[in-house]
Backbone of each chain as nested JSON, in Angstrom:
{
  "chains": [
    {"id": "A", "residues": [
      {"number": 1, "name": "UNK", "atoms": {"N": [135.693, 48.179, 54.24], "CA": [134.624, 48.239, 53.251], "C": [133.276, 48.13, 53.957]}},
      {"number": 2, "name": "UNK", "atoms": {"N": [132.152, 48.98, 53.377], "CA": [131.173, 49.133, 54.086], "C": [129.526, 48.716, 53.124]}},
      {"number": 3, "name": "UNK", "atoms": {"N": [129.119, 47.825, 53.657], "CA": [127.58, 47.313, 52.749], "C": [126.519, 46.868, 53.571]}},
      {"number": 4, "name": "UNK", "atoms": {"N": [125.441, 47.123, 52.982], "CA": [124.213, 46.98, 53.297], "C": [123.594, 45.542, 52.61]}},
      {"number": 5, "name": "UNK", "atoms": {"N": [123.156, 45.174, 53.65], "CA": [122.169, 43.684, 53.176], "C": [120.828, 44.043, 53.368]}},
      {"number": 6, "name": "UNK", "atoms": {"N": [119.784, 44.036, 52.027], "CA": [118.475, 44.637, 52.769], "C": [117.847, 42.533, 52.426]}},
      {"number": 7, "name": "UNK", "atoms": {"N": [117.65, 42.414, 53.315], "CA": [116.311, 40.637, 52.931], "C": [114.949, 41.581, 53.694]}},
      {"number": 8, "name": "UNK", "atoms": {"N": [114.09, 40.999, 52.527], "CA": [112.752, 41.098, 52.197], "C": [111.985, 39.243, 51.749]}},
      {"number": 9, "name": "UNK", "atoms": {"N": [111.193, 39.701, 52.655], "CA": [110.097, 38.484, 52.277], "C": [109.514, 38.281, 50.082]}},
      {"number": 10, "name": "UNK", "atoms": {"N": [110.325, 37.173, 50.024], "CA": [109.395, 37.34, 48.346], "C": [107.929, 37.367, 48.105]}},
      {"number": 11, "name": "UNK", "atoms": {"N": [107.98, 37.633, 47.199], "CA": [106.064, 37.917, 46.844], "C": [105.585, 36.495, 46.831]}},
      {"number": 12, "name": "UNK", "atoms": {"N": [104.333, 36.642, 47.609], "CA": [103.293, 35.274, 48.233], "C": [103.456, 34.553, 49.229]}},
      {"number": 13, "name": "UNK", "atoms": {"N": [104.811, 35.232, 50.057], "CA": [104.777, 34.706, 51.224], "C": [104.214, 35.364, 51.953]}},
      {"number": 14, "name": "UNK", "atoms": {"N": [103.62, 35.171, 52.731], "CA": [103.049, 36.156, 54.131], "C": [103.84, 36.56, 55.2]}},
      {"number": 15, "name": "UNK", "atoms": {"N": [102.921, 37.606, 55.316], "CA": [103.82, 39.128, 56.168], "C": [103.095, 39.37, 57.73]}},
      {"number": 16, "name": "UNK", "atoms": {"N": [102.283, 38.621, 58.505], "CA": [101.412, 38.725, 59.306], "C": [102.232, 40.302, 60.485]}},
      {"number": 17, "name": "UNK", "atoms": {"N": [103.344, 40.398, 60.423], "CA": [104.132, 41.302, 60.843], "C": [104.075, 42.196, 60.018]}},
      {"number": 18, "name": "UNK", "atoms": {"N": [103.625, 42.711, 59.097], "CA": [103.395, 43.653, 57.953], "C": [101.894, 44.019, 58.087]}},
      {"number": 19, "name": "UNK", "atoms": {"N": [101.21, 43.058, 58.409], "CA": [99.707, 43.167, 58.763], "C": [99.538, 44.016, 59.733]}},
      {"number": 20, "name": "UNK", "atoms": {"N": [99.964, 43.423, 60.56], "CA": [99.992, 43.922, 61.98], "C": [99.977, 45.753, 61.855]}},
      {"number": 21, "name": "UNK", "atoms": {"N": [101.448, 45.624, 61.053], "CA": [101.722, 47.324, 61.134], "C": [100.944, 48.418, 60.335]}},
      {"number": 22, "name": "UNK", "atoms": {"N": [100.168, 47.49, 59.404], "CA": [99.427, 48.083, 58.299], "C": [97.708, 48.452, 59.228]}},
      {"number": 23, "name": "UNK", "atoms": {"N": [97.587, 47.45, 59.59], "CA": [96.126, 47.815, 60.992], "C": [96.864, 48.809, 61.968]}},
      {"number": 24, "name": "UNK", "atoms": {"N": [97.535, 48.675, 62.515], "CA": [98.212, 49.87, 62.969], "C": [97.942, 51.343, 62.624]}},
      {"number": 25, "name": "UNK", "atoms": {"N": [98.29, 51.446, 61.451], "CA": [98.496, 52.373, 60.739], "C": [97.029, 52.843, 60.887]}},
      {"number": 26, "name": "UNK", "atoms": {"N": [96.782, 52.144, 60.038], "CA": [94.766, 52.678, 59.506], "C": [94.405, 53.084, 60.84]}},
      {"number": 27, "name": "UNK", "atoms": {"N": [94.608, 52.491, 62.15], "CA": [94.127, 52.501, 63.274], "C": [94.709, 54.095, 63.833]}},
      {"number": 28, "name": "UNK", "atoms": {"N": [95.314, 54.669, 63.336], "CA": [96.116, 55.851, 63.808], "C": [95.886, 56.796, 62.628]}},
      {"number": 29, "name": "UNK", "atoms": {"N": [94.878, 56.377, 61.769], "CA": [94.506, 57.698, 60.692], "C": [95.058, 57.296, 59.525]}},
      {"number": 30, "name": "UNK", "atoms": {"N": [96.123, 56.516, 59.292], "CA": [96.847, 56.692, 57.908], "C": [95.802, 55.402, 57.274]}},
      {"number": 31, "name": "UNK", "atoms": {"N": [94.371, 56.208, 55.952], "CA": [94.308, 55.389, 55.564], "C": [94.747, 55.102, 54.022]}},
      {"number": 32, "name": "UNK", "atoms": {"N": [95.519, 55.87, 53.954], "CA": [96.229, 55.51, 52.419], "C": [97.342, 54.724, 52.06]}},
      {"number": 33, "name": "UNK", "atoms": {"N": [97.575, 53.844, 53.383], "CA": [97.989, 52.627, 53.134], "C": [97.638, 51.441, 52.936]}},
      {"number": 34, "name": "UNK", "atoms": {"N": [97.959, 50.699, 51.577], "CA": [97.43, 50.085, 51.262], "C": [98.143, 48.685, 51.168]}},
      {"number": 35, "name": "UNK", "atoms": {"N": [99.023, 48.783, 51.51], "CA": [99.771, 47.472, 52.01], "C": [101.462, 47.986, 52.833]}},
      {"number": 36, "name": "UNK", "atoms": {"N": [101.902, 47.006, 53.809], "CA": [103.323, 46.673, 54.168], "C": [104.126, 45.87, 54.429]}},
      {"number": 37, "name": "UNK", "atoms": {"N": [105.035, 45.487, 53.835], "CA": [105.725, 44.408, 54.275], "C": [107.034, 44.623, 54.881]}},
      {"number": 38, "name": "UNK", "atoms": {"N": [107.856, 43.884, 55.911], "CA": [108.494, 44.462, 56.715], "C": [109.924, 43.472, 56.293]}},
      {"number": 39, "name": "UNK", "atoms": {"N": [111.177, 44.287, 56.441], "CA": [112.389, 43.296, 56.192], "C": [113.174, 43.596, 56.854]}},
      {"number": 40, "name": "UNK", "atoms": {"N": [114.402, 42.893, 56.47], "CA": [115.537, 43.237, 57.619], "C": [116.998, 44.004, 56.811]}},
      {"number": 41, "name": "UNK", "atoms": {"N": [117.457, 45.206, 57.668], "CA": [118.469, 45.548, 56.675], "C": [119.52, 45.284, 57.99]}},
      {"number": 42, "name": "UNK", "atoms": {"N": [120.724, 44.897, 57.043], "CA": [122.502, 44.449, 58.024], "C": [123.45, 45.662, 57.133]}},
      {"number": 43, "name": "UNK", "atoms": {"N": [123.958, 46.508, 58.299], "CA": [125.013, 47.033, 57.964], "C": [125.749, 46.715, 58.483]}},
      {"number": 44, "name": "UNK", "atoms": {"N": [126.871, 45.988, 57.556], "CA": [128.526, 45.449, 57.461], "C": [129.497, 46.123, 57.438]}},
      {"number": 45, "name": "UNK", "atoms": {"N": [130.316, 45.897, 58.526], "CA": [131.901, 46.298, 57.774], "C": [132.65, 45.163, 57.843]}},
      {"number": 46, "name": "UNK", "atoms": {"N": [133.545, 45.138, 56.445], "CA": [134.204, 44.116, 56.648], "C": [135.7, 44.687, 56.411]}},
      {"number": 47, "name": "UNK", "atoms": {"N": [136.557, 43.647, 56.538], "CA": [137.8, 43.624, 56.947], "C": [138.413, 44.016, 55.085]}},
      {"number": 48, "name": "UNK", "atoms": {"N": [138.186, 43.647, 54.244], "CA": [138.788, 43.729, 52.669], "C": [138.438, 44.857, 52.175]}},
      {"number": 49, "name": "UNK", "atoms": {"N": [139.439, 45.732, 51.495], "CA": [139.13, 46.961, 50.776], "C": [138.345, 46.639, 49.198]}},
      {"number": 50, "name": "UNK", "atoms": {"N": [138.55, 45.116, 48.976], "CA": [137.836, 44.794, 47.547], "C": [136.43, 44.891, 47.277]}},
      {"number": 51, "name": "UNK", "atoms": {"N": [136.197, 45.166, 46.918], "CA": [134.675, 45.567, 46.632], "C": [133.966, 44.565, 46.23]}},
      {"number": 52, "name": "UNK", "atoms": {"N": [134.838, 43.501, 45.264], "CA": [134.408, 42.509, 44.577], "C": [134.889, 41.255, 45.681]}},
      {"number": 53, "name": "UNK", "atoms": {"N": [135.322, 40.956, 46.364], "CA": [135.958, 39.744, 47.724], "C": [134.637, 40.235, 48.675]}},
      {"number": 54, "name": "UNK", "atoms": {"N": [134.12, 41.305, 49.124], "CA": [133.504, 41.879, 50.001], "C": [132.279, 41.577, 49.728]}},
      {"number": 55, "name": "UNK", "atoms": {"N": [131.552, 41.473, 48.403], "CA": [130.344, 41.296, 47.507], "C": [130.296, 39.627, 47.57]}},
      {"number": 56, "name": "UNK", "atoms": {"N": [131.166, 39.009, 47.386], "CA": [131.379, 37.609, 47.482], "C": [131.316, 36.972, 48.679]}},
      {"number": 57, "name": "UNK", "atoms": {"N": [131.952, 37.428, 49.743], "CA": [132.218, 36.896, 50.992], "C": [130.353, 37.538, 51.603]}},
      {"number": 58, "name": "UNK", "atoms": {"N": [130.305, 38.4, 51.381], "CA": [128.33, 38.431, 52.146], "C": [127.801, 38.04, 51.659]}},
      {"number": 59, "name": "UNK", "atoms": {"N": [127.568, 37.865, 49.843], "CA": [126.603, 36.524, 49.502], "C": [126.947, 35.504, 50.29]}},
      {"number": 60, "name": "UNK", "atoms": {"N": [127.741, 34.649, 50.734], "CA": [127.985, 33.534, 51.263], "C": [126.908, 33.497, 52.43]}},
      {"number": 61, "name": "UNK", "atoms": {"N": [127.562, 34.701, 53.697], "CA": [126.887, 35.424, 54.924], "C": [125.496, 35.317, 54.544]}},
      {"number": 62, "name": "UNK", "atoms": {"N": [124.816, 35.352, 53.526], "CA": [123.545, 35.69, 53.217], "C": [122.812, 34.118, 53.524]}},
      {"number": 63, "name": "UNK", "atoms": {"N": [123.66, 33.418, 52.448], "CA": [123.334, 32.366, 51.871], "C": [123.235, 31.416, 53.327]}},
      {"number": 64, "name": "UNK", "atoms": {"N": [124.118, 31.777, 54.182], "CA": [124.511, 30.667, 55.215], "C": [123.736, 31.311, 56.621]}},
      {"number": 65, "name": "UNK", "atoms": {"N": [123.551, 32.604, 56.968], "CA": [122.956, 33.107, 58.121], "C": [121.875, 34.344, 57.577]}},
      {"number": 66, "name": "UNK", "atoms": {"N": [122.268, 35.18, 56.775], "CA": [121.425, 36.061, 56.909], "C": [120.151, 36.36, 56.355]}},
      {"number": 67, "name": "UNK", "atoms": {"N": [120.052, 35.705, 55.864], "CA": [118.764, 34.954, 54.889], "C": [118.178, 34.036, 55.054]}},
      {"number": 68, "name": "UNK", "atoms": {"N": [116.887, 33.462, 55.021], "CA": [116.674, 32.176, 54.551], "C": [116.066, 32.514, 53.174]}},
      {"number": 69, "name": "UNK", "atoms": {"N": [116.834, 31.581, 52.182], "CA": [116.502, 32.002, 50.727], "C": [115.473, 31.122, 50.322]}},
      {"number": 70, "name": "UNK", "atoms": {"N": [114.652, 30.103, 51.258], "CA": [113.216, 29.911, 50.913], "C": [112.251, 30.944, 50.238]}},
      {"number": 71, "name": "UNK", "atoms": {"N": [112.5, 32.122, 51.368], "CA": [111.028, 32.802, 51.663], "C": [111.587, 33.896, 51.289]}},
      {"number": 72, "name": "UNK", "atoms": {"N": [113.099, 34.512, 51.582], "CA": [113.863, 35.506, 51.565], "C": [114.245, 36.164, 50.261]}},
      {"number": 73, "name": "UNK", "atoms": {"N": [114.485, 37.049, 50.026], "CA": [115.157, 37.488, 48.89], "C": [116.327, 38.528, 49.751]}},
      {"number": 74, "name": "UNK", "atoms": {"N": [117.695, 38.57, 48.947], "CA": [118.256, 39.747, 49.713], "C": [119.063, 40.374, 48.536]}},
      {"number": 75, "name": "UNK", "atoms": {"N": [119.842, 41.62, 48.872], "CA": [120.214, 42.485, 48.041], "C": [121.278, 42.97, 48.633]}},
      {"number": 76, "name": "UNK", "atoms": {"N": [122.722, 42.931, 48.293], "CA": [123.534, 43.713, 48.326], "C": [124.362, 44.701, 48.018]}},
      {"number": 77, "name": "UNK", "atoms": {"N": [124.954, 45.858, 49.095], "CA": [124.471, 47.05, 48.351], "C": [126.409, 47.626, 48.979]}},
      {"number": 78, "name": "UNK", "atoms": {"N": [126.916, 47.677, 47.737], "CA": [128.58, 48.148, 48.545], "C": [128.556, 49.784, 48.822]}},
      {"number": 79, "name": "UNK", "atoms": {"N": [129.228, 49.881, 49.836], "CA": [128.789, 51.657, 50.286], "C": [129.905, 52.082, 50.058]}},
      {"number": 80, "name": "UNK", "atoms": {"N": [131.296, 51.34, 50.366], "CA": [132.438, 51.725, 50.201], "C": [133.199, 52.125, 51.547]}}
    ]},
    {"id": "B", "residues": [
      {"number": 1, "name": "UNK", "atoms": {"N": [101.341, 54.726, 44.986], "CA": [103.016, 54.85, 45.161], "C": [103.616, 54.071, 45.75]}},
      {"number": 2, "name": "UNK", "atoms": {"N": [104.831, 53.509, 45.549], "CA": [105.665, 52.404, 46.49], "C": [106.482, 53.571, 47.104]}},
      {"number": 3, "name": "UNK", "atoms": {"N": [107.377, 53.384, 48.243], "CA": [108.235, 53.454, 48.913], "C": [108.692, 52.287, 49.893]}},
      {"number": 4, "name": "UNK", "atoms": {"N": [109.824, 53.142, 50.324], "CA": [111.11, 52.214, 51.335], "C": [111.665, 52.792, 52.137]}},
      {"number": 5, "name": "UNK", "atoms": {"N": [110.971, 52.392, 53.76], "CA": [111.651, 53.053, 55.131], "C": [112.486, 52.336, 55.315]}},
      {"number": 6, "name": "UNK", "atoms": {"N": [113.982, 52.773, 55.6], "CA": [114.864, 52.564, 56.296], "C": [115.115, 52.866, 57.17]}},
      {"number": 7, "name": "UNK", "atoms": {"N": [114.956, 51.876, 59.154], "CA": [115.294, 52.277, 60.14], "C": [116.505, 51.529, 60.724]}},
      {"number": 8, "name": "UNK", "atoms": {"N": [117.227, 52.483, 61.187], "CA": [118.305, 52.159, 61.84], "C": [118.843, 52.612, 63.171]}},
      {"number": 9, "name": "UNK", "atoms": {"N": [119.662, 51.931, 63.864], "CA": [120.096, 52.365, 65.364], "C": [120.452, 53.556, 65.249]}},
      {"number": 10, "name": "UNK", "atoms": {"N": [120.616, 54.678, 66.044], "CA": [121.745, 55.768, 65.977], "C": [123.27, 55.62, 66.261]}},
      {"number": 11, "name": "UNK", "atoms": {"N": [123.826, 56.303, 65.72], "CA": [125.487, 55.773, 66.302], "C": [125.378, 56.01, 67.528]}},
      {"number": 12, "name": "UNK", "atoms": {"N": [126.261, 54.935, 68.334], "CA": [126.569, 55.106, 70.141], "C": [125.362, 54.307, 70.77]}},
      {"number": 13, "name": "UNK", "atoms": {"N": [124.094, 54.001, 69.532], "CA": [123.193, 52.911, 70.491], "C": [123.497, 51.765, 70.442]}},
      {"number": 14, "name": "UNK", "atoms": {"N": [123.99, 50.781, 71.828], "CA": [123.844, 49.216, 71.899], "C": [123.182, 48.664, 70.862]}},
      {"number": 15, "name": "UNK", "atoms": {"N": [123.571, 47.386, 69.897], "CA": [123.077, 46.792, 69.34], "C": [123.502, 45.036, 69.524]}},
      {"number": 16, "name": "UNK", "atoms": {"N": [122.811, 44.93, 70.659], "CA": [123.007, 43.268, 70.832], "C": [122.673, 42.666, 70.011]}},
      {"number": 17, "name": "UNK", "atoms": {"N": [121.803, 42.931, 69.057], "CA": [121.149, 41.796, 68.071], "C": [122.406, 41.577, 66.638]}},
      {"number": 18, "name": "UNK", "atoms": {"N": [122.747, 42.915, 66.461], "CA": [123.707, 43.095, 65.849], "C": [124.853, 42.104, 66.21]}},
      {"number": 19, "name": "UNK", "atoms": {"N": [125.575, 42.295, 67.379], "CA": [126.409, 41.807, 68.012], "C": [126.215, 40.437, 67.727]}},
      {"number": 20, "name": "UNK", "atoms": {"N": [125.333, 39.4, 68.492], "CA": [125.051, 38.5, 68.396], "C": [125.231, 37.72, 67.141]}},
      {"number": 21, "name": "UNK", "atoms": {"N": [125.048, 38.691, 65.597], "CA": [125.059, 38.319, 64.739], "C": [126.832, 38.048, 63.918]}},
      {"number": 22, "name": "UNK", "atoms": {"N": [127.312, 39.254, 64.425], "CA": [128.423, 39.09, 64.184], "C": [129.484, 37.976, 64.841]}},
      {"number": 23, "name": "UNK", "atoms": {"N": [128.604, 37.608, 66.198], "CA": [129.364, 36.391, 66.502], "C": [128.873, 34.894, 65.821]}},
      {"number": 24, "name": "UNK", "atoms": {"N": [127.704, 35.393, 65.663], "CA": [127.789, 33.684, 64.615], "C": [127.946, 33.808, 63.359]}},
      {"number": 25, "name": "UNK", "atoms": {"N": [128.633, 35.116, 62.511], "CA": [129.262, 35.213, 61.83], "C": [130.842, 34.792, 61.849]}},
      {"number": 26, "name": "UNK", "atoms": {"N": [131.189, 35.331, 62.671], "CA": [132.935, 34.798, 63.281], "C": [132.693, 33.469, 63.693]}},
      {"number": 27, "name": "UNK", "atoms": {"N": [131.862, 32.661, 64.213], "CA": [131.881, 31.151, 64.308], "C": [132.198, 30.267, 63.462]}},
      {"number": 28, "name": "UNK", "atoms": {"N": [131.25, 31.448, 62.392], "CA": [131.232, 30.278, 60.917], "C": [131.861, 30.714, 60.198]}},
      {"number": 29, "name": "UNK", "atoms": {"N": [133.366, 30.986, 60.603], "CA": [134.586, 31.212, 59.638], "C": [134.55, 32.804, 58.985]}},
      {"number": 30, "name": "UNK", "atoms": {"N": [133.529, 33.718, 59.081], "CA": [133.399, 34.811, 58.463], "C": [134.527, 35.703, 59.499]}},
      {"number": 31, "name": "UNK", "atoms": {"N": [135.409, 35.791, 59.602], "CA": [136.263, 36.451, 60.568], "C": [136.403, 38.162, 59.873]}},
      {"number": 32, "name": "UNK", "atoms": {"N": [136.651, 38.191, 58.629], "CA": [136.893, 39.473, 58.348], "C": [135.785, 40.751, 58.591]}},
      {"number": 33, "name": "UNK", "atoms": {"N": [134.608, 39.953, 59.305], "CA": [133.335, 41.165, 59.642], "C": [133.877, 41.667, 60.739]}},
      {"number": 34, "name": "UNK", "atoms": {"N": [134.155, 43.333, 60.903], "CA": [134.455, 43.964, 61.778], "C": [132.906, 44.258, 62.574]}},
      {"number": 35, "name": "UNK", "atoms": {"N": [132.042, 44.627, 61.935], "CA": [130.726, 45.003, 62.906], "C": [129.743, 44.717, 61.962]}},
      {"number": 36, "name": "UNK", "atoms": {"N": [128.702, 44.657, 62.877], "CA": [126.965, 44.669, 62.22], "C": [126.367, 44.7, 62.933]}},
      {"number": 37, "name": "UNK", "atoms": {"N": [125.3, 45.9, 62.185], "CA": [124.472, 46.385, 63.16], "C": [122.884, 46.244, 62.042]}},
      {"number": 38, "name": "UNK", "atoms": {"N": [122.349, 45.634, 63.304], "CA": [120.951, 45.638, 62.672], "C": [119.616, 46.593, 62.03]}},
      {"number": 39, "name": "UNK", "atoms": {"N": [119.021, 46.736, 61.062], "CA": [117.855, 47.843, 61.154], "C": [116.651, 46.766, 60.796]}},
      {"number": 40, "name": "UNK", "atoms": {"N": [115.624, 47.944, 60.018], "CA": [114.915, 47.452, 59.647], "C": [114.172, 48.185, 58.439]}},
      {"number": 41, "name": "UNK", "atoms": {"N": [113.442, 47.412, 57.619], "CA": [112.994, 47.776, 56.161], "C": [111.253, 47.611, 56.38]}},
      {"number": 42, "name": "UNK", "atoms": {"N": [110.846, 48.92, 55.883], "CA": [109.256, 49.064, 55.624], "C": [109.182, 49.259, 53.964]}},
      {"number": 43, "name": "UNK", "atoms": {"N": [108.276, 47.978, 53.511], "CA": [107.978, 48.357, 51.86], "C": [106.352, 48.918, 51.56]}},
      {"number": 44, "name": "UNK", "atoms": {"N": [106.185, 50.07, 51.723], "CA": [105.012, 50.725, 51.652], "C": [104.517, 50.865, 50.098]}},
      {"number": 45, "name": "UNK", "atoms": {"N": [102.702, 50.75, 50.448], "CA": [102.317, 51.356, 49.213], "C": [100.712, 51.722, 49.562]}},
      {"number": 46, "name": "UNK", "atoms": {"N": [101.131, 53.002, 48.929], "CA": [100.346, 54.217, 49.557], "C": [99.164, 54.577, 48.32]}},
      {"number": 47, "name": "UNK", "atoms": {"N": [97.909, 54.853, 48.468], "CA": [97.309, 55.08, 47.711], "C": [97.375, 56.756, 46.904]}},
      {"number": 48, "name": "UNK", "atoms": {"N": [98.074, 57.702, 47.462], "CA": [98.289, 58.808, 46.951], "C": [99.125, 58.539, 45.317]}},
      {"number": 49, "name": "UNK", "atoms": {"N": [99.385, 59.069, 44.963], "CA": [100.209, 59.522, 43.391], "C": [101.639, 60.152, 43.481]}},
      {"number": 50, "name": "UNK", "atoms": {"N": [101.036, 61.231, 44.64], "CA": [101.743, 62.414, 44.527], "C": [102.874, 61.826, 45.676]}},
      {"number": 51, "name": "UNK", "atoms": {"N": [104.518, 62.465, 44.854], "CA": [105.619, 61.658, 45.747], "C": [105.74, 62.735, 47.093]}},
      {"number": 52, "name": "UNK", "atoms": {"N": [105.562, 64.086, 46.87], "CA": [105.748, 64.825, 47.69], "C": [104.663, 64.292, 49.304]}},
      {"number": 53, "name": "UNK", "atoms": {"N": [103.337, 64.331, 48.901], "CA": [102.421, 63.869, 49.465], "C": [102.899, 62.457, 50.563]}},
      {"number": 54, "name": "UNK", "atoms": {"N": [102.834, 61.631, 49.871], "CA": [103.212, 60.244, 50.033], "C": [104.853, 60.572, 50.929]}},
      {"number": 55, "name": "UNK", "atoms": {"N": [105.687, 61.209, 50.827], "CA": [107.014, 61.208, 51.682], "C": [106.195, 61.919, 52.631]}},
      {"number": 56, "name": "UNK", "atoms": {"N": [105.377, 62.904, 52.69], "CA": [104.994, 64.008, 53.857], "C": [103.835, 62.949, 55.129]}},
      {"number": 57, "name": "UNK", "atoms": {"N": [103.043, 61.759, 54.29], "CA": [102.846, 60.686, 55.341], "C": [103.629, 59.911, 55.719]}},
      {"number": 58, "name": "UNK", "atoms": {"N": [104.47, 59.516, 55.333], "CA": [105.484, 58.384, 55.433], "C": [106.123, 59.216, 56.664]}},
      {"number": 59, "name": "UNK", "atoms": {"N": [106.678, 60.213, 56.438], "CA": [107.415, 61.199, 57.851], "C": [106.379, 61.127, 59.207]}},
      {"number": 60, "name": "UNK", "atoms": {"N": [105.291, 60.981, 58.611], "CA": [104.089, 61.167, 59.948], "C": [104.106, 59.586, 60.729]}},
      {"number": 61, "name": "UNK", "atoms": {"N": [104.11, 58.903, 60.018], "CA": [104.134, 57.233, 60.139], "C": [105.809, 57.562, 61.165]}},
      {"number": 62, "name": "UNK", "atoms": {"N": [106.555, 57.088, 60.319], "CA": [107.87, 57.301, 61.326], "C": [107.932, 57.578, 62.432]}},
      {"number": 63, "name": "UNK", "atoms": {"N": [107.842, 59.337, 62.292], "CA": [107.469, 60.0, 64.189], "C": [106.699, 59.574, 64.751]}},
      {"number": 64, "name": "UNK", "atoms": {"N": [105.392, 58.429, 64.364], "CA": [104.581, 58.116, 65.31], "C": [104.392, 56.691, 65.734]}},
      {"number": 65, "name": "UNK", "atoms": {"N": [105.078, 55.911, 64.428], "CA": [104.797, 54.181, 64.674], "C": [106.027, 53.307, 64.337]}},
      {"number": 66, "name": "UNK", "atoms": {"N": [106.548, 53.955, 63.113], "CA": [107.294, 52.927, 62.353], "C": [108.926, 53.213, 63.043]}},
      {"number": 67, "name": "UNK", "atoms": {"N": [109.269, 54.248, 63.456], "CA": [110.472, 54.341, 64.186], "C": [110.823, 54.976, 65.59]}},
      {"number": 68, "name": "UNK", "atoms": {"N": [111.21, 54.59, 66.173], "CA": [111.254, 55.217, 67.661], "C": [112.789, 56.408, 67.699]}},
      {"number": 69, "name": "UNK", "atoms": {"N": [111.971, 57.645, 67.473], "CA": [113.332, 58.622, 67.201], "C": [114.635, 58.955, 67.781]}},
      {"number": 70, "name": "UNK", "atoms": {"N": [114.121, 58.6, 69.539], "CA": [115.449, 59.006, 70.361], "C": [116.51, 57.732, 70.335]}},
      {"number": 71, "name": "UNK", "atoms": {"N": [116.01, 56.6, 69.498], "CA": [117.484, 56.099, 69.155], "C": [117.079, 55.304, 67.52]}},
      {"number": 72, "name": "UNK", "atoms": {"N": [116.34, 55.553, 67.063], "CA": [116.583, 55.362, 65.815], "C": [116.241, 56.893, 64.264]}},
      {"number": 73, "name": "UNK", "atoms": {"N": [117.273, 56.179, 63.45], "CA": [116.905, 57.001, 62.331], "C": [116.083, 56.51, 61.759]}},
      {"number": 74, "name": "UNK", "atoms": {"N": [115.563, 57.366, 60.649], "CA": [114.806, 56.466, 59.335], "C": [115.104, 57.359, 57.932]}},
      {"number": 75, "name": "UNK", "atoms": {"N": [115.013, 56.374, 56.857], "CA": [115.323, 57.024, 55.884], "C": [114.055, 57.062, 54.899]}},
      {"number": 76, "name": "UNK", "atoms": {"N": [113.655, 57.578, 54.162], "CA": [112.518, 57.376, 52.937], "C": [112.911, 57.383, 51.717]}},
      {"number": 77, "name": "UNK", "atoms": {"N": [112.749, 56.453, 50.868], "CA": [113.13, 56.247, 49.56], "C": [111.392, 56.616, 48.624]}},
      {"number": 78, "name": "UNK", "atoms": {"N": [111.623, 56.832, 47.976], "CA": [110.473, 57.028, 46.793], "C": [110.585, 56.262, 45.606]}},
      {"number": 79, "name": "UNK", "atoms": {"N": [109.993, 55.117, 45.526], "CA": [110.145, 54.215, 44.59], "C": [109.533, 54.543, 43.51]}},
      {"number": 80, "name": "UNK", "atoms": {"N": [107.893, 54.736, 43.271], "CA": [107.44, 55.516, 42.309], "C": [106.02, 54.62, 42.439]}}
    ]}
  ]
}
């Protein structure tokens, strides 16, 4: 079974790594950006054909390493 | 307009960070993860309207800042 974890920073935390890339940007012509924030995506394979054991067992993964759910938000996404 | 870059390794590129992750996944009892491989997430927002427009910078951004082509992909989502 195959899924995607996208974690993204929640709204009002700061992105100084999003900054960065956004001066970047402007600095290279693009000025019709008007904001970026930057996250992390995990592509998984796991060992269970269940879709629903597989969805369960990476919330955990999320909850325990791949996230910090302070600041974090994450989303999982089953590919199959 | 919002959008969402998705960059990722190419198949056959080393991903230690990945790796790394999957072993302190298998530490902490997650044994059934066969692999993970790391990317990364851009949440853009672009002052254009137009989606066509807005994907045709976003492609320019990519080839020039946001992804390094000879070993990564990227994907563009159009959020709205």
């Amino acid at each position: 079974m195959k899924a995607r974890v996208i974690v993204t920073l929640k709204n009002g935390v700061l992105d100084p790594q999003g900054q960065a890339i956004e001066g970047s940007l402007h600095s290279q012509g693009f000025d019709g950006v008007q904001s970026v924030r930057q996250g992390k995506v995990f592509d998984l394979e796991l060992q269970t054909a269940d879709a629903d054991e597989a969805k369960a067992q990476i919330e955990a993964m999320c909850e325990k390493l791949l996230a910090n759910t302070v600041i974090e938000n994450f989303a999982i996404e089953i590919i199959g």
